[in-house]
C-alpha positions in Angstrom: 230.6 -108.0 -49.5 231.8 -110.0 -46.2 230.2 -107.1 -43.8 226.8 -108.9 -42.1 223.5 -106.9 -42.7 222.0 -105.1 -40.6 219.5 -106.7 -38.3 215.9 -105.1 -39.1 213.8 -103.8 -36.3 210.2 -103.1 -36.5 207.4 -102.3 -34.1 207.1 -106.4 -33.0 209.5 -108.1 -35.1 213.4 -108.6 -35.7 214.4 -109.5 -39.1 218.2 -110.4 -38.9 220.2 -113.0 -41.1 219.5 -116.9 -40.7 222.0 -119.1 -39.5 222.5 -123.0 -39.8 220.8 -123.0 -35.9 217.9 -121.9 -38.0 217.5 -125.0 -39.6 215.3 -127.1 -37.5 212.4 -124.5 -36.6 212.6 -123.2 -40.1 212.5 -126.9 -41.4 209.5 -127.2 -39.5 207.6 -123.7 -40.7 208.8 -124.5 -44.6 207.7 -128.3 -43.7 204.1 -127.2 -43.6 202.0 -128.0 -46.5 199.6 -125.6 -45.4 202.3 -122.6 -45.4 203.8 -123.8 -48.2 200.2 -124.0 -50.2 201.2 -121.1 -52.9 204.9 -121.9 -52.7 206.5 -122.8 -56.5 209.2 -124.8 -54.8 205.9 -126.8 -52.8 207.0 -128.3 -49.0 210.7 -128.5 -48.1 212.3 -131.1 -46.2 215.2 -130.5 -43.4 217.5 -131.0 -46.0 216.7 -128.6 -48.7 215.9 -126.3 -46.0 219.7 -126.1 -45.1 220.2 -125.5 -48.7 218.3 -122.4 -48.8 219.5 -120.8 -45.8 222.9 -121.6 -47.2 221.8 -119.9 -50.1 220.3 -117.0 -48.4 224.0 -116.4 -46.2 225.7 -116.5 -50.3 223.2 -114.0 -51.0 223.9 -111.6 -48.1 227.5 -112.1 -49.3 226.6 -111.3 -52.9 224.2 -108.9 -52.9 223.9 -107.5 -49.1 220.3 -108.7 -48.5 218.7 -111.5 -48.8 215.6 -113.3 -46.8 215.6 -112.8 -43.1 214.8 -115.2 -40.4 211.5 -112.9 -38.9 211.9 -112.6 -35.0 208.9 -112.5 -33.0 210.2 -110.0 -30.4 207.8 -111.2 -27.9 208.8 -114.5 -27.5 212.1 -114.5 -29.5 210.6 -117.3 -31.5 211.6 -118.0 -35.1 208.6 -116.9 -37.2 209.8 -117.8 -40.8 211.6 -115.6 -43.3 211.0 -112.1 -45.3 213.4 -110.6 -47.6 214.9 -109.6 -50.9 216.2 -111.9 -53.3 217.6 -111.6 -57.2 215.6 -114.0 -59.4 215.6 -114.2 -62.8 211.9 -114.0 -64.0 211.1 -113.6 -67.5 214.1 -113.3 -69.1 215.4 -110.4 -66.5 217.5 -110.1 -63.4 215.1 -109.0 -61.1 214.7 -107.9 -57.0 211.7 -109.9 -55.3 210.0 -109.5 -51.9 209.3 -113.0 -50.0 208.6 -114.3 -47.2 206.4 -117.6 -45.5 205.7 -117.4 -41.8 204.2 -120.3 -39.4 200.4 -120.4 -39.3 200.2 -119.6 -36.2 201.3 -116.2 -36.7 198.9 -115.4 -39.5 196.4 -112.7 -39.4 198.1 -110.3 -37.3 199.4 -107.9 -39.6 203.2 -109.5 -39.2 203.5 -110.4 -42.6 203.3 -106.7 -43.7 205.3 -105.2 -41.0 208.1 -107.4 -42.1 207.6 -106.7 -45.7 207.6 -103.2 -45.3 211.0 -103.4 -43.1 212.9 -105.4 -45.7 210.9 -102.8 -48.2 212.7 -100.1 -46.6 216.0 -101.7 -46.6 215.9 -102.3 -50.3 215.1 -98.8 -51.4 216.5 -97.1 -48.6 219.4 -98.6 -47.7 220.9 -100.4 -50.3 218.8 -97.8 -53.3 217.5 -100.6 -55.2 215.6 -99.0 -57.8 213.0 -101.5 -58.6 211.7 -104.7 -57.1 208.7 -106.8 -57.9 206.5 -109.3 -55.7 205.7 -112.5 -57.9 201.8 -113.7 -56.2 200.0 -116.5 -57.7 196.3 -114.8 -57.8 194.4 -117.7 -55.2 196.9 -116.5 -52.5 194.2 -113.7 -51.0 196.4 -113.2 -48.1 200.0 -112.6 -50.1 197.3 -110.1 -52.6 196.6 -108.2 -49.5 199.7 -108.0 -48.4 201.2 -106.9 -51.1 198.3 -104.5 -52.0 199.0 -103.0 -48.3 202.4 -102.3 -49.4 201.5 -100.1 -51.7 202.0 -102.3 -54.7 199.4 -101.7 -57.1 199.3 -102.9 -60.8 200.4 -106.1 -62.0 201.3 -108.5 -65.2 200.5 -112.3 -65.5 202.5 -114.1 -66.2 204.7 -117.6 -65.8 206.8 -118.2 -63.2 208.4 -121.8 -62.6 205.4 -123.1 -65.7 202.4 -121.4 -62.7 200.3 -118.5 -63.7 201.6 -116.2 -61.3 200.5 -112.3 -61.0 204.0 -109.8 -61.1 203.5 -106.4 -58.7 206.3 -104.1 -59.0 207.1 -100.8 -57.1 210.0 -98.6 -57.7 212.0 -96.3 -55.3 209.9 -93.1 -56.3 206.6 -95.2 -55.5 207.9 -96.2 -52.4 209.5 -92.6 -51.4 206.3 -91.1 -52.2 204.3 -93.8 -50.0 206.8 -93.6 -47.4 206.4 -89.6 -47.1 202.6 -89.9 -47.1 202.6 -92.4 -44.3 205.5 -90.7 -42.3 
């Protein structure tokens, strides 16, 4: 698949694919100990920042999503990344939701707006059937989040050797949200 994804719009944000200009600003949101607080991988220098953007593009390639840079439209600022990615989690290929945006655009509902965009472009553009959101349980905010979604039950379980909390929704729970809200 060598066609680029769709850019995402939403009410305030753009979620469109990360390029190699991206590394510097993202560098510095992924560089944050304080973002990266609940991350697996922990803080991530310039370097391995390139790394996962160049995995990201490979995963556009492969799969047709993958995380977005997250746009803030009003001042076309880089706000960090939300997107789908395959992970293999518990023996299983699976679909996750993720995404880590700069602290100073926390508490403003922008993490859930982009979730639910690259949400909707997983079930209802590319018809993934299933996708789960892997949440280690002190994360409050990523809990909410993920809760507002409309992800609702959950397993524990181990995810690179950290008790971590696995969500998952399916297309039917998401069309049958989606109607509700619509």
């Amino acid at each position: 698949m060598n066609t680029p994804i769709p850019s995402i719009n939403t009410e305030r944000l753009i979620l469109r694919e990360l390029t190699p200009d991206d590394t510097s600003v993202l560098a510095q949101i992924l560089g944050d100990a304080e973002v990266m607080r609940h991350s697996v991988r922990g803080v991530l220098s310039e370097q391995a920042t390139r790394e996962f953007i160049e995995w990201c593009r490979l995963s556009y390639r492969q799969h047709g999503f993958g995380p977005w840079g997250v746009v803030d439209k009003s001042t076309s600022t880089l706000a960090g990344f939300c997107g789908l990615n395959a992970e293999r989690v518990d023996d299983a290929d699976e679909i996750e939701i993720g995404y880590r945006l700069a602290s100073g655009f926390w508490g403003k509902g922008l993490g859930t707006e982009a979730a639910r965009g690259a949400l909707a472009h997983g079930f209802d553009t590319v018809g993934i059937d299933s996708l789960i959101a892997i949440v280690q349980p002190a994360n409050v905010a990523s809990v909410k989040v993920i809760q507002k979604l409309g992800f609702s039950g959950y397993i524990h379980s181990q995810y690179h050797r950290q008790g971590v909390r696995i969500y998952r929704m399916n297309a039917q729970q998401w069309s049958s949200r989606s109607s509700a809200q619509g």
